[in-house]
N, C-alpha and C positions, 0 to 999 in steps of 0.2 A: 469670534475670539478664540484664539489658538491653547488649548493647556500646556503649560511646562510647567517641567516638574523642576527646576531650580528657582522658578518665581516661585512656586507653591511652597518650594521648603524655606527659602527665604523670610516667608510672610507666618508662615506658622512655627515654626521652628527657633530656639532661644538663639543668640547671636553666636555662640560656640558649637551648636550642634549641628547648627544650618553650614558653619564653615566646612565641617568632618563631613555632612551627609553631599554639600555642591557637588565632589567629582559624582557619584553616582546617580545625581540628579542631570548631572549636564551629559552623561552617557546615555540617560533615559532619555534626554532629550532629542540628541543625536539620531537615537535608533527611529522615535515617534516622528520625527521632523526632517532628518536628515537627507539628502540628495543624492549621497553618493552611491556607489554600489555596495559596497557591504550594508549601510543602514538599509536600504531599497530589499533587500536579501531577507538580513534579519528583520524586515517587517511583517513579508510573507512567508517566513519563518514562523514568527512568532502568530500571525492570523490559523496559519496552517496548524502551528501546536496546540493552541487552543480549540480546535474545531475537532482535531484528535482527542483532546482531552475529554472536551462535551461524548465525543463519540463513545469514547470508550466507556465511560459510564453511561451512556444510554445501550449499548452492546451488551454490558455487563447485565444491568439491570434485566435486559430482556432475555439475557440467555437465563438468567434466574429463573426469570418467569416463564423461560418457554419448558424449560427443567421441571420446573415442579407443576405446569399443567400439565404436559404428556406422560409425565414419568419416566424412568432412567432407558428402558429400551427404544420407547417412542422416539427420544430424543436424539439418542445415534443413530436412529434409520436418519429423521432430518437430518441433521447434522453430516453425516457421511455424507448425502446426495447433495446437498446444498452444498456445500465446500467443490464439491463435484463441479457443479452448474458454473459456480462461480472462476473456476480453474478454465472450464473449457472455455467459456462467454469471453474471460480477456485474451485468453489463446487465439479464438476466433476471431479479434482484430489484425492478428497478422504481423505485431508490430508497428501498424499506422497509427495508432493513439498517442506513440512514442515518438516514430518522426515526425508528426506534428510538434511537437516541442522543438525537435532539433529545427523543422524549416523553417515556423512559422514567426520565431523571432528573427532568423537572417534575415526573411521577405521584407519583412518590419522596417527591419534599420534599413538595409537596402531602397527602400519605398518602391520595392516590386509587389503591388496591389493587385494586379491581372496572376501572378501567379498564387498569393497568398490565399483568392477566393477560392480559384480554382483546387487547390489545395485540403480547403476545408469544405467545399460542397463532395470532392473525390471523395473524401475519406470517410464520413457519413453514408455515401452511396456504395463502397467498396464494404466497408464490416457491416453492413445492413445484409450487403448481399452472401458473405461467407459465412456468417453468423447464422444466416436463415439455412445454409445448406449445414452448417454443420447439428443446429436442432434436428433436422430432418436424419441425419444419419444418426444423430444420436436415441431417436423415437425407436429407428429400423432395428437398430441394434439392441434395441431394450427386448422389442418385439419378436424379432428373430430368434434372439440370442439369451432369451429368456431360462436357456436350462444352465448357462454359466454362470448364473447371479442365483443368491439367494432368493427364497420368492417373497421376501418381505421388502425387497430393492426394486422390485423390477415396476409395479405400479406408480410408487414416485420417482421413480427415475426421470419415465417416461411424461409425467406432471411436470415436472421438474427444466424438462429440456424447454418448455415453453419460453421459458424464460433468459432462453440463451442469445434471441437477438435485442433486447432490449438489457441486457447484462453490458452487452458488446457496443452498444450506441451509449451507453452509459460514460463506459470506457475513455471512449471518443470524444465525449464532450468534457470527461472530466482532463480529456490531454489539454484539447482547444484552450479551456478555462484557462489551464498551469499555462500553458504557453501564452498567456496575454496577462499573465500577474496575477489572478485573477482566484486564490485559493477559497474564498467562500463560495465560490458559484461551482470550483474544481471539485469539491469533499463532503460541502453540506449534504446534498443529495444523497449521494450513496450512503455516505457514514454515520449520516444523524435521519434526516427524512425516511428513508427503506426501513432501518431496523424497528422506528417507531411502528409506521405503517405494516412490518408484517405483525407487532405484536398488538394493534389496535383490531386486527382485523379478527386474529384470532381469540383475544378476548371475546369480539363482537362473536365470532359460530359456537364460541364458550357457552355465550349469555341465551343465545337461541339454540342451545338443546343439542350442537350438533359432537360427532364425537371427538375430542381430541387427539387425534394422534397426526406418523407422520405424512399421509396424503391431506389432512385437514393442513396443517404448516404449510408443506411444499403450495399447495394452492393459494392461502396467502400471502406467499412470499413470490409467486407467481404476478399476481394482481397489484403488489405493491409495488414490482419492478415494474411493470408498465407504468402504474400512475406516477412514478418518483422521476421515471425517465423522460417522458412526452413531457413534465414540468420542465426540468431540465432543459427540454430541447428548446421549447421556447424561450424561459430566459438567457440561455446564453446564447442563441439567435439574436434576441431585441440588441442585448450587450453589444453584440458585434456591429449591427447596423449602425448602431450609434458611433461607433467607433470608426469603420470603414467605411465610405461612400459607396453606393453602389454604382457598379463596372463590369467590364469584362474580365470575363475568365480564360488562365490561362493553364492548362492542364500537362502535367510532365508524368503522366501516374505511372508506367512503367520502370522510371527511372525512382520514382516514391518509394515504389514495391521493392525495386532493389537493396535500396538502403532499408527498408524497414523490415527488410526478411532475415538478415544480422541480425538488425534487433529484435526483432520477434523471438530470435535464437536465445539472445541475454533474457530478455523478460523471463521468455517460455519456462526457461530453466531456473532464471531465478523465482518463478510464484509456482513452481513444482518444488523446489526447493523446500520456500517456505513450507509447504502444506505436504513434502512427500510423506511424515511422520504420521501424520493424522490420519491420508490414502492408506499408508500400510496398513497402522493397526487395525483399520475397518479391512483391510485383504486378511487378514492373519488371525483379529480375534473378534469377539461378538460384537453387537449394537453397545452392550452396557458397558465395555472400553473404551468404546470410541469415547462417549459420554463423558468418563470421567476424565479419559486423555484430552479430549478440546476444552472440556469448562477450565483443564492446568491452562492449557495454552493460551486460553480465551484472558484466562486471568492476569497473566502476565502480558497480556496486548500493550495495555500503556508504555510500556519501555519498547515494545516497536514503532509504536508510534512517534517517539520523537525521532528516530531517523527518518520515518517515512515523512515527517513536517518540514526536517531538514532538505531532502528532497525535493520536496514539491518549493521549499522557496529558493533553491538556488540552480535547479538544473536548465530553468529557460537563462538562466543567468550566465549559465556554461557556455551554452549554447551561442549568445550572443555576443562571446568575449573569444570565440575558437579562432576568429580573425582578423584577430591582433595583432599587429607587428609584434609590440611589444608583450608579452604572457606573464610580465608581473602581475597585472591584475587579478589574470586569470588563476594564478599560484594561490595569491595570497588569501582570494575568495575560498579555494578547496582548500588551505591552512584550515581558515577560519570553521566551515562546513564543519568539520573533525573534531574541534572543540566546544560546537553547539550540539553536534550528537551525543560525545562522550558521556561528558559530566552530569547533563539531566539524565541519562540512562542509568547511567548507576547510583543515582541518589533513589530513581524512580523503582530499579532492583532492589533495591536495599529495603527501600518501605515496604514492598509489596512480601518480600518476604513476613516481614515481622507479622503482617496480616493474613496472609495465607490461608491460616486454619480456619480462620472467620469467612474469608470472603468464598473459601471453598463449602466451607458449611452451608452457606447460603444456597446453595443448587438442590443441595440434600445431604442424608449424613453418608451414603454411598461415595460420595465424590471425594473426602476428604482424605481418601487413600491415596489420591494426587498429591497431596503440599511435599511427600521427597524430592518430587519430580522436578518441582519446583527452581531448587537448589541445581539440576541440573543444566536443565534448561535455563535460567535466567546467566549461569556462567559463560553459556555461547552468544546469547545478545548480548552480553555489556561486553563479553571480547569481539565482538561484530560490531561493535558501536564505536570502538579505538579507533576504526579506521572511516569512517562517515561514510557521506555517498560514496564511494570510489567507485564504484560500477556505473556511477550518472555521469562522472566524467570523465570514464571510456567511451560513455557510450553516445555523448557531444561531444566528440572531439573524433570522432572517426575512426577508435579501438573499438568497434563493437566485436568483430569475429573476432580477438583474440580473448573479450571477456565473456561472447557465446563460449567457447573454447574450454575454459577456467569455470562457468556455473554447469555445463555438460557434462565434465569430468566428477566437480562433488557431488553433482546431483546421482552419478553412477553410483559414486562411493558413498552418499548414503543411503538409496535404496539398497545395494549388497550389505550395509550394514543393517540397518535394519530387517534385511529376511532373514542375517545370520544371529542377533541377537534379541530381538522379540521372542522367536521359541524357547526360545532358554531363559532370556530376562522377563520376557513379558511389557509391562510400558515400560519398565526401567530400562529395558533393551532398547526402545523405541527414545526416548531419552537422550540415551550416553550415545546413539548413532547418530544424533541428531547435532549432540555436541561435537561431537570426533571431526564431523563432515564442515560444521562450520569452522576449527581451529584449520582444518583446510583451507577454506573457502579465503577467511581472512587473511591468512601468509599468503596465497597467489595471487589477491587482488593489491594487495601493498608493494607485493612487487614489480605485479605487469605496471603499474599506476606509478613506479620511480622508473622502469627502464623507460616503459611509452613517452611519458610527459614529463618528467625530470622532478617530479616532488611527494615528497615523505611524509603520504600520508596516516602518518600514526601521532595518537596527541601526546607522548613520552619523545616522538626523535623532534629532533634539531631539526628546522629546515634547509633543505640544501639549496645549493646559489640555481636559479632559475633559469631554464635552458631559455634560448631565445626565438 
């Protein structure tokens, strides 16, 4: 038996209130039930934001705790190198984690099965294999290059890099997932499972005597990325067998590589992006910065996360809508996109400020010299959230080198701003570059996104009439 929530308000609800609450029940019903493409969207939307939601507060929770076991410097050694690990491991897919989404829904609808497998056995065996070379130069380099790092870096670094082919096969399976609908199997892993598992692990060397700090972490969070990943690989293996007969393979991987190495350009730039504020101030100023600058960042996660939920439910959506005659659909889907990012974003800004000074406390009383920071950084994601994915649908629809192009360029401009105004402002510097880079970011992608595809994506403008 199916729930709806208009029989439910129906049945429980007085005869006048149940009248006022039907449209909102019959929308809920639409979204839970519905067939079409936007309800299909906003399901994996909605699966997606909540698994974000979980996440973020098991993130939070554990950055707490890894805060107040190592203490304020321990904690930006981790912190810098992990953030590290995690940069280079999706870098080291190359971009294949991403045209997986674009090919793997055409194959689909197409019912080209010989190239679909082929496809997804490639691209498993390709970021296995770059992933594996780039740990190894990142060990040499640690090794080697040992007098250009500090020496409190260079031990977990080299820890650390262990981690980079199974960061990168993570990646992988979390594209395969998004590209088959499939957002609990795409996010659980990494974003609820790992962070649990590194902080179980290190409570566990806590309780047997061993010492806290950040080679004890990096090792955890070493062994957790293995165990979370091999889970991974096999359930979305089983998934897929179930799903696809087994056949023959048909392999295009050069021609994969071409398109994916565009994207690898947008990614690369956009999760440097994200993260170049956090790299600088570890280039610039001590462990106990870094510290206080990610727990701000860390804090504010939740409002990134509803874009990246919006994401993950509509870009295999893009994907499969690029070859349309007609592109109403495809319009009206990134319309819609833009007003599921916005408005949670900024309700979600808005609370987090009010709380701020609490949930910063919670790291320690150090940390709580972040909550200005706060106010800066939350004004560039909710103006980065006006304009939704707009970068997932350059980059299904075959603009990827022009919005490589556009995250290349801010990503310049906010490293040069941030080496210009860290020494002077300090994290404030780090901050306001942070912001500056994204009121960039956002007017180039709204605009390449009206001239490329013909639609306005900001949730204030009018839509314009739909190119064909």
């Amino acid at each position: 038996m199916r729930f709806s929530a208009a029989h439910t308000v129906e049945q429980v609800l007085p005869s006048a209130l149940s009248r006022r609450a039907l449209p909102l029940a019959d929308f809920i019903d639409g979204i839970l039930t519905g067939a079409d493409e936007a309800s299909q969207a906003q399901r994996a939307t909605m699966v997606a934001f909540f698994i974000r939601v979980a996440s973020a507060a098991i993130a939070f929770g554990s950055q707490v705790a890894l805060a107040r076991l190592m203490g304020v410097f321990e904690y930006g050694v981790f912190v810098l190198v992990w953030v590290s690990m995690v940069i280079i491991g999706n870098l080291s897919c190359f971009g294949f984690h991403t045209a997986i989404i674009r090919f793997a829904p055409q194959y689909r609808e197409r019912g080209d099965l010989d190239h679909l497998r082929g496809l997804l056995l490639s691209g498993r065996l390709f970021v296995l294999a770059t992933s594996t070379t780039m740990a190894c130069l990142a060990i040499a380099l640690a090794w080697f290059g040992a007098d250009w790092f500090q020496s409190y870096y260079v031990v977990p670094f080299m820890i650390g890099a262990l981690a980079l082919p199974m960061i990168a096969l993570g990646d992988t399976l979390d594209g395969t997932a998004r590209a088959n609908g499939w957002p609990a199997r795409a996010l659980t892993p990494t974003y609820i499972v790992r962070p649990l598992l590194i902080l179980v692990l290190l409570v566990g060397a806590w309780a047997l005597g061993f010492r806290i700090d950040g080679v004890t972490a990096l090792i955890c969070a070493v062994i957790a990325s293995y165990l979370t990943t091999i889970g991974q690989l096999v359930m979305v293996t089983a998934s897929l067998d179930r799903r696809y007969p087994a056949g023959a393979r048909r392999t295009r991987l050069a021609y994969w590589i071409g398109v994916a190495l565009p994207i690898f350009l947008v990614e690369g730039f956009f999760f440097l992006l994200v993260n170049a504020d956090v790299l600088m101030v570890g280039a610039l100023m001590k462990p106990d910065d870094v510290a206080v600058y990610f727990a701000t960042v860390k804090t504010l996660a939740l409002v990134h996360f509803v874009y990246f939920a919006v994401k993950t439910g509509v870009a295999h959506r893009f994907a499969a809508r690029i070859d349309d005659d007609d592109k109403s659909a495809l319009h009206d889907l990134a319309r819609r996109s833009v007003t599921w990012t916005f408005w949670p974003s900024l309700a979600m800004a808005g609370a987090l400020l009010l709380v701020g000074p609490l949930l910063l406390g919670l790291f320690g009383a150090d940390f709580t010299r972040g909550y200005p920071l706060m106010f800066i950084l939350s004004a560039g994601i909710v103006l980065r959230a006006a304009i939704g994915p707009a970068e997932s649908l350059l980059t299904m629809s075959g603009n990827q080198n022009a919005c490589a192009t556009v995250f290349g360029a801010v990503l310049a401009i906010n490293v040069a701003l941030n080496a210009m105004l860290i020494p002077i402002y300090g994290l404030y510097g780090a901050a306001l570059a942070t912001a500056i880079a994204t009121i960039a970011e956002t007017f180039a992608l709204y605009q390449l996104v009206r001239w490329r595809i013909g639609v306005r994506m900001f949730v204030f403008m009018q839509p314009a009439k739909p190119r064909s």
